[in-house]
C-alpha positions in Angstrom: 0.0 0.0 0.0 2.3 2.8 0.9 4.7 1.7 -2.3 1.2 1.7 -4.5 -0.1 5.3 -2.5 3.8 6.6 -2.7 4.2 7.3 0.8 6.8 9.8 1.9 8.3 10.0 4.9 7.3 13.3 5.1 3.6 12.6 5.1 1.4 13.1 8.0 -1.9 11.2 7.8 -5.2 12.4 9.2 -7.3 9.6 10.4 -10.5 10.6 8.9 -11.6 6.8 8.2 -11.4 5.4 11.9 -8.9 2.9 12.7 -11.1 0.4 13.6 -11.9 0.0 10.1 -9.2 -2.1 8.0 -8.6 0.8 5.5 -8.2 3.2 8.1 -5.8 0.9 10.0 -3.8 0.5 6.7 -3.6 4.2 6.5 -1.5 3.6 9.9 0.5 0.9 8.8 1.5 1.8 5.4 2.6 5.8 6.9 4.1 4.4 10.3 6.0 1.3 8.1 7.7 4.8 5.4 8.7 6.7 9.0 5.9 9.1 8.5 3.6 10.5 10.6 -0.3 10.1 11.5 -2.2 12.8 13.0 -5.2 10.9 15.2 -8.4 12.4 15.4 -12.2 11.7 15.6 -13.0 14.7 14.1 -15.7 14.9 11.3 -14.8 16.7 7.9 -17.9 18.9 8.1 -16.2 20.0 11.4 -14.3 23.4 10.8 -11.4 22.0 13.9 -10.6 19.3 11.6 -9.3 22.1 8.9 -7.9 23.6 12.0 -5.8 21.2 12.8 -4.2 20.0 9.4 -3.2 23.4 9.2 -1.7 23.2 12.8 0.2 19.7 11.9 0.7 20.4 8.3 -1.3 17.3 7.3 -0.3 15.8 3.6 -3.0 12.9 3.4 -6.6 12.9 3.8 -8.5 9.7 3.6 -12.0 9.4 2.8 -14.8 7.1 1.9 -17.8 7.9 -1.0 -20.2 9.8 2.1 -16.7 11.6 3.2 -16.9 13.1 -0.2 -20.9 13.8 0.4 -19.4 15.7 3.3 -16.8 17.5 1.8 -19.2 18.8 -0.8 -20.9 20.1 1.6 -18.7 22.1 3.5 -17.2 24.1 0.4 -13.7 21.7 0.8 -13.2 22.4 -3.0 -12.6 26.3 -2.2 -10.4 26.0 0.5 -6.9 26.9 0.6 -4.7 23.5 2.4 -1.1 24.2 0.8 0.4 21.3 2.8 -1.9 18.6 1.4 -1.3 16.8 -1.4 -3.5 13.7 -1.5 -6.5 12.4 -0.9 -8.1 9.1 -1.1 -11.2 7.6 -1.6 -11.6 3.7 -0.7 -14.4 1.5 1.2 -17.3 1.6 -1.6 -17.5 3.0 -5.1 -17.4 6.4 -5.8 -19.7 7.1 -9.2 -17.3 8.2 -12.3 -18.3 11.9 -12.5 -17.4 12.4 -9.2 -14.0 10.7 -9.4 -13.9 13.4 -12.2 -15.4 16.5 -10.4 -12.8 15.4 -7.7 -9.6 14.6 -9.0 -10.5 18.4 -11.1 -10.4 20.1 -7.9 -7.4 18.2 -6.8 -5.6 19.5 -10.0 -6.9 23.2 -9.1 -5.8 23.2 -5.5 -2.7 21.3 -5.9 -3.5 17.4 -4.4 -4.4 14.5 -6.2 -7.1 12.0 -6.2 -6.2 8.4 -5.7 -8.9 5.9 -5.8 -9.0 2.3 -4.5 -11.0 -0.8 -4.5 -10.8 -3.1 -1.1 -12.1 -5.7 0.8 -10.8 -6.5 4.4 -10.8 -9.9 3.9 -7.9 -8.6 1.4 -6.1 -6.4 4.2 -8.2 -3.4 2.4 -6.9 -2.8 -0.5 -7.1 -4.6 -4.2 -6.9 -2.1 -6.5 -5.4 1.6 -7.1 -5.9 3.8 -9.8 -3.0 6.1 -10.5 -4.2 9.9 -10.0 -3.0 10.6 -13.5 -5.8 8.7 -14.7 -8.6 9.6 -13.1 -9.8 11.7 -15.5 -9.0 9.5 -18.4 -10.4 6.5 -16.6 -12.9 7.8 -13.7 -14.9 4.5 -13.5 -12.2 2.2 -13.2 -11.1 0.6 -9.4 -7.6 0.5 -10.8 -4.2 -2.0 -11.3 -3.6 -4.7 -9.1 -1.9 -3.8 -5.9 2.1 -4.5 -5.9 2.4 -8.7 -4.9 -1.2 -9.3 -6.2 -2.5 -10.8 -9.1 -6.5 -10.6 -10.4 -8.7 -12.7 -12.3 -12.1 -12.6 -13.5 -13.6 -16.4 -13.3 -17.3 -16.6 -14.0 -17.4 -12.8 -14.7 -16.2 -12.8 -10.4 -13.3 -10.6 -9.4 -10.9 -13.5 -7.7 -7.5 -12.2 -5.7 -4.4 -13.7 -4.9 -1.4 -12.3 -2.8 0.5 -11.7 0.3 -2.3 -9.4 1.7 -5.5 -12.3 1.7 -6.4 -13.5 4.4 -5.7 -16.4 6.5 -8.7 -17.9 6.5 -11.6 -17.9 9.0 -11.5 -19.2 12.6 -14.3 -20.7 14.4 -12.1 -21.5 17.9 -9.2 -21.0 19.2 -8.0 -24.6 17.3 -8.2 -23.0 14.1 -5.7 -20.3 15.1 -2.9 -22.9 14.8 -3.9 -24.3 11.3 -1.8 -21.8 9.3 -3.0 -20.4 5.6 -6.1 -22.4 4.7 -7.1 -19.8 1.8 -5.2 -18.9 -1.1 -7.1 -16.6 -2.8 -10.3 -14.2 -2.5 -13.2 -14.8 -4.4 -14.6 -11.1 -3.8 -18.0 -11.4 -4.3 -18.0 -8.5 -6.7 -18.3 -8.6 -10.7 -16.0 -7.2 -13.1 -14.2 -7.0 -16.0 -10.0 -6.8 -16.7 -8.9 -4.9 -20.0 -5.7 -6.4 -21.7 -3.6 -3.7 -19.5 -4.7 -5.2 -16.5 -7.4 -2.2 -15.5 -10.0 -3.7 -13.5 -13.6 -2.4 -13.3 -15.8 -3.6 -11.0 -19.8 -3.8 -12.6 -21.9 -4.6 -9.7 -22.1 -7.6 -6.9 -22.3 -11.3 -7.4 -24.9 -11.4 -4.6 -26.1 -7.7 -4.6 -29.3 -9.4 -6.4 -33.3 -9.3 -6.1 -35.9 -11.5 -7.4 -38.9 -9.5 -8.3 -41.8 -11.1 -10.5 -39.6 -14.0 -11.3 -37.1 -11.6 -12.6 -33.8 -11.4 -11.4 -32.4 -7.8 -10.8 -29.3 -6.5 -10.3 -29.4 -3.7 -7.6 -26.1 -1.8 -8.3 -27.3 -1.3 -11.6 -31.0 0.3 -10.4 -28.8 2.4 -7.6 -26.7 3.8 -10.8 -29.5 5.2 -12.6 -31.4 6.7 -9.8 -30.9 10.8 -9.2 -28.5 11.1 -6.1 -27.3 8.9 -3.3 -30.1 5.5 -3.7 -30.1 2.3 -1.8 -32.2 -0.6 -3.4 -33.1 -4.0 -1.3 -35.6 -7.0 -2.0 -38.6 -6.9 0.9 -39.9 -10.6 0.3 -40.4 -10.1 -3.9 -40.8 -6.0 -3.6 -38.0 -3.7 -4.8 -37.6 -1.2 -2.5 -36.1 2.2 -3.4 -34.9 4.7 -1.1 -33.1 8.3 -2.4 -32.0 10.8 -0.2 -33.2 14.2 -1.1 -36.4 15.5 -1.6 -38.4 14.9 -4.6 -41.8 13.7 -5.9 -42.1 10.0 -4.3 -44.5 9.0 -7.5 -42.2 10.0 -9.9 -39.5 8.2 -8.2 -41.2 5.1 -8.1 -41.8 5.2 -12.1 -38.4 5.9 -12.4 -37.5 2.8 -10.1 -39.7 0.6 -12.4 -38.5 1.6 -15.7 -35.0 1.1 -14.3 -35.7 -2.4 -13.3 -38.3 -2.9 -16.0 -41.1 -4.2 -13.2 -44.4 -2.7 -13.2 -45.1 -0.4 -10.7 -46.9 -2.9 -8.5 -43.5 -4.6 -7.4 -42.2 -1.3 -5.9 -41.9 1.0 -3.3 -39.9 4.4 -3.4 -39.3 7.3 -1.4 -37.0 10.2 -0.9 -35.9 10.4 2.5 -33.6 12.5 4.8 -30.4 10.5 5.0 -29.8 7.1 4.0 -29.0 4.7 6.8 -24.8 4.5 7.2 -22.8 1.5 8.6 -19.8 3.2 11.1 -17.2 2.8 7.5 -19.8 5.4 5.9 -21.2 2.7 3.5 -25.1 2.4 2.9 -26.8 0.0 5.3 -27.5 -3.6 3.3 -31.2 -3.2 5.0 -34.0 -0.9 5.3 -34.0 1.3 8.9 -36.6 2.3 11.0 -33.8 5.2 11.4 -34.8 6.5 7.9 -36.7 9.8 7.9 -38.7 11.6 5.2 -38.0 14.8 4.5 -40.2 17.6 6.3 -42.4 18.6 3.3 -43.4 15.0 2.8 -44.8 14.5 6.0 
């Protein structure tokens, strides 16, 4: 990782993903293993001390997820003036192509650059990296194959092999002493390899929902939805979710043309905020912590 990221040992390293999550504990490792520096803090990025302090410690790195960069967009981060930093990175979920390009255009402008990854933590993290010089060329790519690792597409499945997968799984303390009983990762995800290597990653093996005898791929329905959308199967009922406010009818047309259902097998509704797991990803389930926005009530 810090080879792939080019760490220096001048960088300092806010941790903006928490280190209890295994990209922001690789954000430790690959700094502290170059002799550089990480500045800790729980501080949000919509929370002006945060800027405070990377001007204070002279802070180089900034790691983020996709709802980091919700955040940032939020706050104005694109007009702000933060001569020490010079990159910032986006793993733990995909980040749609025009924003890798509205990004990485800003990074140009205000001197950083964009790197963006693909992961699991069942791969210590990271998989992928896409060079910032490419970003723009190639903003809906996850990127080459981490330095040591080697990918293949099997059955239209992204499958890893290296140093960083995992062990294997432990059910008791016995299975501590049994040594590497997994060679490679079978991700789960779909995607395809160009003849350079570049791997995309086109939706999830099991990110599926049967609707009407019909089998849907949920990724694809989130992608064509207006804003931030989470999609999940409620016993043979596709239900839609999009933060923002809108017209909940027109939404739900729009959710069954995507998925080419009739209108019958769906539900849709803008709401508030999407439910968040602690890594900032959307929640695999519907919430009863979802809220509609006021003028809908």
């Amino acid at each position: 990782m810090a080879e792939a990221l080019g760490v220096r040992a001048d960088d300092r390293a806010l941790t903006t993903v928490p280190v209890h999550h295994s990209y922001g504990l690789s954000v430790v490792h690959s700094h502290l293993l170059r002799g550089a520096a990480v500045v800790p803090t729980a501080l949000s990025v919509a929370d002006d001390c945060l800027w405070r302090l990377l001007d204070r410690t002279r802070a180089t790195t900034l790691p983020g997820v996709p709802y980091t960069f919700d955040l940032l967009e939020r706050v104005g981060f694109a007009d702000r003036d933060l001569p020490t930093l010079r990159s910032v990175t986006c793993a733990g979920g995909r980040l749609d192509p025009d924003r890798v390009r509205h990004w990485a255009l800003v990074g140009r402008r205000r001197g950083w650059d964009l790197t963006v990854m693909y992961g699991q933590t069942e791969a210590t993290a990271r998989i992928a990296v896409l060079p910032p010089a490419l970003t723009l060329q190639y903003p809906d790519a996850a990127g080459y194959a981490m330095p040591g690792t080697r990918l293949q597409v099997d059955g239209g499945e992204v499958v890893c092999q290296g140093p960083g997968v995992m062990l294997g799984y432990a059910d008791g303390p016995a299975d501590l002493a049994l040594g590497r009983t997994v060679d490679l990762l079978r991700t789960g995800d779909l995607g395809t390899l160009d003849a350079d290597g570049l791997l995309r990653v086109t939706g999830r093996l099991r990110r599926t929902a049967k609707v009407l005898g019909l089998r849907l791929d949920l990724d694809h329905v989130e992608a064509v939805l207006p804003g931030p959308a989470l999609c999940v199967d409620d016993d043979g009922v596709l239900v839609a979710a999009v933060q923002g406010c809108g017209d909940d009818a027109a939404l739900r047309r729009e959710v069954a043309a995507a998925a080419g259902v009739p209108l019958g097998a769906v539900r849709a509704a803008h709401v508030t905020c999407l439910p968040r797991l602690p890594g900032g990803k959307p929640a695999a389930a519907p919430s009863p912590g979802w809220s509609r926005p006021r003028h809908d009530r």
